[in-house]
C-alpha positions in Angstrom: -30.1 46.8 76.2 -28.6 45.8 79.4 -28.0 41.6 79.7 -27.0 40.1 83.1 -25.1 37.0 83.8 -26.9 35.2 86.4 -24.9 33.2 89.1 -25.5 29.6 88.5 -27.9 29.0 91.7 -28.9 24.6 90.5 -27.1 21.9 93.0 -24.2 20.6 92.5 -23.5 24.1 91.3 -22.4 24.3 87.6 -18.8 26.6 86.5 -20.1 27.1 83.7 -20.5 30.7 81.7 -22.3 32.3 78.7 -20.1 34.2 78.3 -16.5 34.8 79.3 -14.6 37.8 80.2 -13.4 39.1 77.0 -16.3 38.4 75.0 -18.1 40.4 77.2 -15.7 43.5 75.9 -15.9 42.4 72.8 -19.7 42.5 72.6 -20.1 45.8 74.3 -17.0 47.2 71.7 -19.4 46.3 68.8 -23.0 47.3 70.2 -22.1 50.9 72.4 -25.5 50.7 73.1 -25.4 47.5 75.3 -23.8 47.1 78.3 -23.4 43.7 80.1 -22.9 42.8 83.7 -22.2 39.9 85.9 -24.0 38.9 89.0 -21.4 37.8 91.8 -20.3 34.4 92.0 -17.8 32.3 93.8 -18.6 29.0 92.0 -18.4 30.1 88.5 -14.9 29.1 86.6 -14.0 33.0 85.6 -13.9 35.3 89.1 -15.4 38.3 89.6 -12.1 39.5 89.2 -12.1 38.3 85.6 -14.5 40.3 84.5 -13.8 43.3 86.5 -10.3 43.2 84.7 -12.7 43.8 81.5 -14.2 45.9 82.3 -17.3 44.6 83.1 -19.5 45.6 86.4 -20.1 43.0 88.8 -23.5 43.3 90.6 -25.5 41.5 93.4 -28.5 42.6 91.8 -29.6 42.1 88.0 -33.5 43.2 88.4 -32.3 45.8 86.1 -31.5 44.0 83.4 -33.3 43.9 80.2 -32.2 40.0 79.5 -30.7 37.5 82.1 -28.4 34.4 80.5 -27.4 31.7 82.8 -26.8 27.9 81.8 -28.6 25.7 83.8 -32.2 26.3 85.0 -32.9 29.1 87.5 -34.3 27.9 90.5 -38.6 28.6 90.1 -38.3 31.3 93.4 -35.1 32.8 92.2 -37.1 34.0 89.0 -37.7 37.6 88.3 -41.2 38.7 86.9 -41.0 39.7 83.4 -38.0 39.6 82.4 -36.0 37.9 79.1 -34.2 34.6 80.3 -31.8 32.4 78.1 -30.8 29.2 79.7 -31.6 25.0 79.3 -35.1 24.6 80.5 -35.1 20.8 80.1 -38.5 21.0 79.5 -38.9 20.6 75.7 -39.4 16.9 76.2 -42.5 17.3 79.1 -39.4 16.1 81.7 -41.8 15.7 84.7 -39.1 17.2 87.2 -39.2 20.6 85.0 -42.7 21.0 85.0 -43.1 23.4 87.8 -40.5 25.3 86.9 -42.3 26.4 83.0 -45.4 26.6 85.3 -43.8 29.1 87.5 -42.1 31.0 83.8 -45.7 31.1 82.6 -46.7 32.4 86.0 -44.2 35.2 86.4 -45.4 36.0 82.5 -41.8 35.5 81.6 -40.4 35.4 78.1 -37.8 31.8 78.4 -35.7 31.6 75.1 -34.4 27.9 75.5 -30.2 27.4 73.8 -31.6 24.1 72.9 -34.2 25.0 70.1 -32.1 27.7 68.7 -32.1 27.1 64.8 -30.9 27.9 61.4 -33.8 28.1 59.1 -33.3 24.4 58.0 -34.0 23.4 61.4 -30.1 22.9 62.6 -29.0 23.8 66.2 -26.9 26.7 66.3 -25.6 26.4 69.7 -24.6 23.9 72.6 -22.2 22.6 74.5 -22.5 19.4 72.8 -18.9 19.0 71.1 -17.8 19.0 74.9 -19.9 16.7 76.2 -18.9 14.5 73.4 -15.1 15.0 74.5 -15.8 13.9 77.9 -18.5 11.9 77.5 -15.6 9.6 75.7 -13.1 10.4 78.1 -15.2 9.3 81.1 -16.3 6.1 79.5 -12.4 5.3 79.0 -11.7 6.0 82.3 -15.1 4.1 83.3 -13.9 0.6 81.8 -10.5 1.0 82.7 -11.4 1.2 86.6 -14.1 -1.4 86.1 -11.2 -4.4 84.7 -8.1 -2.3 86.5 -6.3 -1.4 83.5 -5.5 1.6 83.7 -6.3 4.8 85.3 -7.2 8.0 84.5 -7.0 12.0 86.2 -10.3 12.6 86.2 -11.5 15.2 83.6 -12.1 17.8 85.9 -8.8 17.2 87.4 -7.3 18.8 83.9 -6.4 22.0 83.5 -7.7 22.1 80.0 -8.4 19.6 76.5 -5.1 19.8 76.4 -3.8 18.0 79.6 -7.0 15.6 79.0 -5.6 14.5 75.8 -2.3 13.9 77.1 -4.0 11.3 79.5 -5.1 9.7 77.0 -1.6 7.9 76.2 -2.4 6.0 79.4 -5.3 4.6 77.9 -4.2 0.4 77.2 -7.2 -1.4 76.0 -8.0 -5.4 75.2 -9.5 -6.1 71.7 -12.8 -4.3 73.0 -15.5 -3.1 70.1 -17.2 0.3 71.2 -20.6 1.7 69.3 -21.2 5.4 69.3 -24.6 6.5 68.4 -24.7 9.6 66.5 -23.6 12.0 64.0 -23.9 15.5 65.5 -21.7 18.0 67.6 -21.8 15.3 70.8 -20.6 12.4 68.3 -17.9 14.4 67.1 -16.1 15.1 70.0 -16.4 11.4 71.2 -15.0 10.6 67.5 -12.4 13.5 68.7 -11.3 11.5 71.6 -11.0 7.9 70.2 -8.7 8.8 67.4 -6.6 10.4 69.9 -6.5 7.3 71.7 -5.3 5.6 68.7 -8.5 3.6 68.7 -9.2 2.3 65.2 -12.5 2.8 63.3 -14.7 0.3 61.4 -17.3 1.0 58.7 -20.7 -1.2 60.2 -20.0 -4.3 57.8 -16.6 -5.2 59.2 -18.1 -4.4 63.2 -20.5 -6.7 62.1 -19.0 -9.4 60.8 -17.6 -11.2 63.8 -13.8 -10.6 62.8 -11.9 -10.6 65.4 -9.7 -7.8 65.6 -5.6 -7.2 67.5 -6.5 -3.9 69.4 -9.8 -2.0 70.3 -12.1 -0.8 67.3 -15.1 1.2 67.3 -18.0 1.9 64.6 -20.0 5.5 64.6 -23.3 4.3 63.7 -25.8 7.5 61.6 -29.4 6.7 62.7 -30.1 4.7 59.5 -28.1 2.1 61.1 -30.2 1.8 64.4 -33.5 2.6 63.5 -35.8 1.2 60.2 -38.8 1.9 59.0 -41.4 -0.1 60.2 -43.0 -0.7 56.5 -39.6 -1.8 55.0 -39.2 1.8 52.9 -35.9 3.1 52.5 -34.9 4.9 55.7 -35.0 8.8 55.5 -33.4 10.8 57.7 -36.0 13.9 57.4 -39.0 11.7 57.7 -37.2 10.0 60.5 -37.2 13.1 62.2 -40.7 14.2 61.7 -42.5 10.7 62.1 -40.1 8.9 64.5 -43.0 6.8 65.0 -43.4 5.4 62.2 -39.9 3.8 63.0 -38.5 0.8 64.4 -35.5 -0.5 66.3 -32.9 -1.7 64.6 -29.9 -1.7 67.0 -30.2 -4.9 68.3 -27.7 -6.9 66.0 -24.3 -4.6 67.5 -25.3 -6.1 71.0 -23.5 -9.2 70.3 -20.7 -7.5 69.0 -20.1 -4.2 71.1 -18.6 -3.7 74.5 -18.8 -0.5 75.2 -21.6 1.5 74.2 -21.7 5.4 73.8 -24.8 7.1 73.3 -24.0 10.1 71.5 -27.7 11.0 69.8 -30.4 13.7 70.2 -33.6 10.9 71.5 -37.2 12.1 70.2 -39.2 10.2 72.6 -41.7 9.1 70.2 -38.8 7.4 68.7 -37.5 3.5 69.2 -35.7 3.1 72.1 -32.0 1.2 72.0 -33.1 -1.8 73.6 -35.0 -2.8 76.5 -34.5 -4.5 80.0 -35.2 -8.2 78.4 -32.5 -7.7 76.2 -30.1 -6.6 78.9 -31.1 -10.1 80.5 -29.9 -12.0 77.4 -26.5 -14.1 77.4 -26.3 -11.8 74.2 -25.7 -8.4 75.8 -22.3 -8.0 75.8 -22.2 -4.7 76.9 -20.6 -3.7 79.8 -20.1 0.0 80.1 -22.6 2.3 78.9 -21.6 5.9 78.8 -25.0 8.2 78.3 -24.2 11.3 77.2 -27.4 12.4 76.4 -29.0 11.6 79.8 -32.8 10.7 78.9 -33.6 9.2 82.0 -36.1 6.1 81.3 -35.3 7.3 77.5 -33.6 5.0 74.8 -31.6 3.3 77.4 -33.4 1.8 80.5 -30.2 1.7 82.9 -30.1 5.2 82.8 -32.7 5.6 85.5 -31.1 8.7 86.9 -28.1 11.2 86.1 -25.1 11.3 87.9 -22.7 14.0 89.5 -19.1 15.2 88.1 -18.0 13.7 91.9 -19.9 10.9 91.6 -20.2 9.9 88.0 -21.0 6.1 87.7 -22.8 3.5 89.2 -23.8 -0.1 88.4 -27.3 -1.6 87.1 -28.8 -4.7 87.4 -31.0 -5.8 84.4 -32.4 -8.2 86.7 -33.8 -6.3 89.5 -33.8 -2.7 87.5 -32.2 -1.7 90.2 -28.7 0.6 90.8 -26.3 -1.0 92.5 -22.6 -0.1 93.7 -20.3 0.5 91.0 -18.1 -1.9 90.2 -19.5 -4.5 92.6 -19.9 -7.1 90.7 -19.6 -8.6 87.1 -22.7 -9.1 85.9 -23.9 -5.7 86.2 -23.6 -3.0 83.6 -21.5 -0.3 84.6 -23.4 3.1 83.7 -22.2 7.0 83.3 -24.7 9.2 83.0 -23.4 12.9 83.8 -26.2 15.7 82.6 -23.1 18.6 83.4 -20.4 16.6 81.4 -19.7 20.2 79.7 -18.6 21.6 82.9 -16.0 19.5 83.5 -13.8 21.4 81.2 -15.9 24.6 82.4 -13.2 27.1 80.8 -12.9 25.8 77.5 -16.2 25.0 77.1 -17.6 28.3 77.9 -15.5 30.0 75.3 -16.4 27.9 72.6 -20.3 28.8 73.9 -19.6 32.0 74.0 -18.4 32.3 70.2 -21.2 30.3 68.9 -23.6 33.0 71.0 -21.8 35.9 69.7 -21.6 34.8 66.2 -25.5 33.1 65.7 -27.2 34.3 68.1 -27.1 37.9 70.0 -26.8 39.1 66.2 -30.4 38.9 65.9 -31.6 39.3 69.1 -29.7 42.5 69.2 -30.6 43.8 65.9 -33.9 42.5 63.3 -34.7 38.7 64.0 -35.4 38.6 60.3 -35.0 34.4 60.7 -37.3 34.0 63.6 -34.1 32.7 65.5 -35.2 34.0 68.5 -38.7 33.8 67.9 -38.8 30.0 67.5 -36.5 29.3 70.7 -39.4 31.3 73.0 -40.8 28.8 74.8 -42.9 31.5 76.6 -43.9 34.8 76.4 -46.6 37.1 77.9 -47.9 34.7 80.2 -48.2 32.1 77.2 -46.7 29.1 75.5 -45.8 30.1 71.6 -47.3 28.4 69.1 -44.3 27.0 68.2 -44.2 25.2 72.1 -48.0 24.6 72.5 -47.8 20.9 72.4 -46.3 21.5 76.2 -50.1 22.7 77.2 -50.7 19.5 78.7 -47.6 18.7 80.0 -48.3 22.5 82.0 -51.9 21.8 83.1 -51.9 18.3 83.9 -51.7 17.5 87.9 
């Protein structure tokens, strides 16, 4: 098998790699039998160079190759017929501005394995770059409310060098008695856990957040989904049945508006599940919430200011719940300051491409280069021969619609 690293072709151009130098070695020291190459790049965060120090060939062309891994989508006309792509489609959730590019997979009877649906047998994701947009995700919305009230400033986190330096900055970090929510118990809720304690921001269980205390110094409260989301027939709330009838759920994050200040939205979104809140509540003298950092990104999803995702340059903006509009950010106080960055991994593109890379290496090319006894792979294929799987055919409408 021959596998190709594709140049990351998407604007703004990601740094981001599946895998880096030395794991490339590594791989092809375990498998003889595979060899893997990398298609030239000047934007990626390891040089040509890198690899080439490897050992590993560095091609303009990868029509040779058997599979072709990138990270973000591949541009529809930059698609070659027929071959085995690994990459984030984005298209799992019928987003409308994917749907021509699964149109044009199906087209070129291309077989699109998808990192996000990669699972364990029990349904658990075995691969992301989640626990790093969790880490900046946090990071950003600390730098995003310390700009907005001038308290304090921040490098940027692509400014950093690595997690390292971007922890140090962290001892700038002087906040007010502020309360932050964070929604979420998975890889992206951990790292923004990560980066909180290291800020020496103190943690709450849900009764005390609640209880109007008031509190010398900034807290915050993780919230599970039990917490934000009840049943809608009063039965306990199950986490399992949550995920498989979200529907049959309903909103129950209302009561932290009142209480939080920062919100940070940490949580895979099923978008037949309740939404956080909606405009009218934004427009309440109760929404205290100022800064909203959306790591997740579902735009018109749970959170109606995120209306569109941002850039690493360009990372905030301002909403008003009044008009639905964007405005400037920081231009005035009765707006909600909003970051929503789809790419946050890639601001620590070095870092967070080696931990990728491991997590590929270890659950993944395993049994895509050997037996898939698991059905890893097989249940990540979006696509294949022309087809959705059955495992993606509820995305036949989402295809064939206008």
């Amino acid at each position: 098998m021959k596998i190709g690293l594709i140049r990351e072709m998407k604007t703004p151009p990601d740094k981001r790699v599946p895998l880096v130098p030395e794991q490339c070695k590594q791989l092809m020291e375990k498998y003889p039998s595979l060899e893997v190459v990398a298609q030239s790049s000047d934007v990626r965060c390891f040089s040509d160079d890198d690899y080439k120090k490897e050992g590993i060939r560095v091609v303009d062309d990868v029509s040779d190759c058997d599979v072709l891994m990138g990270v973000k989508e591949v541009p529809k006309d930059k698609l070659i017929h027929e071959k085995t792509y690994f990459f984030f489609s984005h298209t799992i959730k019928k987003q409308p501005y994917n749907k021509d590019l699964l149109r044009e997979v199906l087209k070129r009877n291309i077989r699109l394995i998808d990192y996000e649906v990669l699972t364990d047998k029990k349904g658990f994701r075995l691969i992301g770059f989640g626990h790093f947009a969790g880490l900046v995700g946090a990071y950003n919305a600390l730098l995003t409310y310390g700009k907005r009230y001038n308290r304090f400033n921040l490098k940027p986190a692509n400014q950093c060098y690595d997690l390292k330096e971007l922890k140090m900055e962290l001892g700038k970090v002087k906040l007010p008695s502020v309360k932050i929510a964070v929604t979420g118990n998975g890889r992206v809720a951990n790292g923004v856990v990560e980066i909180l304690e290291t800020a020496g921001i103190k943690r709450l269980a849900v009764d005390d957040y609640l209880s109007g205390k008031v509190f010398n110094g900034p807290v915050y409260v993780q919230l599970e989904p039990g917490d934000y989301n009840k049943h809608k027939g009063g039965k306990e709330f199950d986490l399992m049945h949550f995920f498989k009838y979200p529907e049959e759920y309903e909103n129950n994050f209302k009561r932290f508006i009142p209480h939080t200040d920062i919100l940070i939205s940490a949580a895979y979104w099923d978008p037949k599940a309740p939404v956080l809140f909606e405009n009218d509540d934004m427009r309440s003298e109760d929404f205290r919430i100022r800064v909203i950092a959306d790591i997740t990104c579902d735009i018109k999803g749970s959170i109606p200011s995120t209306i569109r995702a941002c850039t690493i340059a360009e990372p905030v903006y301002d909403y008003d719940p009044w008009s639905e509009e964007e405005k400037p950010p920081f231009s005035d106080e009765k707006y909600i300051t909003v970051m929503a960055v789809d790419t946050l991994p890639g601001e620590l593109p070095v870092d967070a491409s080696r931990e990728f890379g491991e997590q590929l290496i270890n659950g993944v090319l395993p049994h895509l280069l050997s037996s898939d006894e698991d059905e890893i792979i097989e249940r990540a294929t979006i696509a294949k021969n022309g087809r959705l799987t059955e495992y993606f055919e509820y995305l036949r409408d989402y295809v064939e619609q206008g």
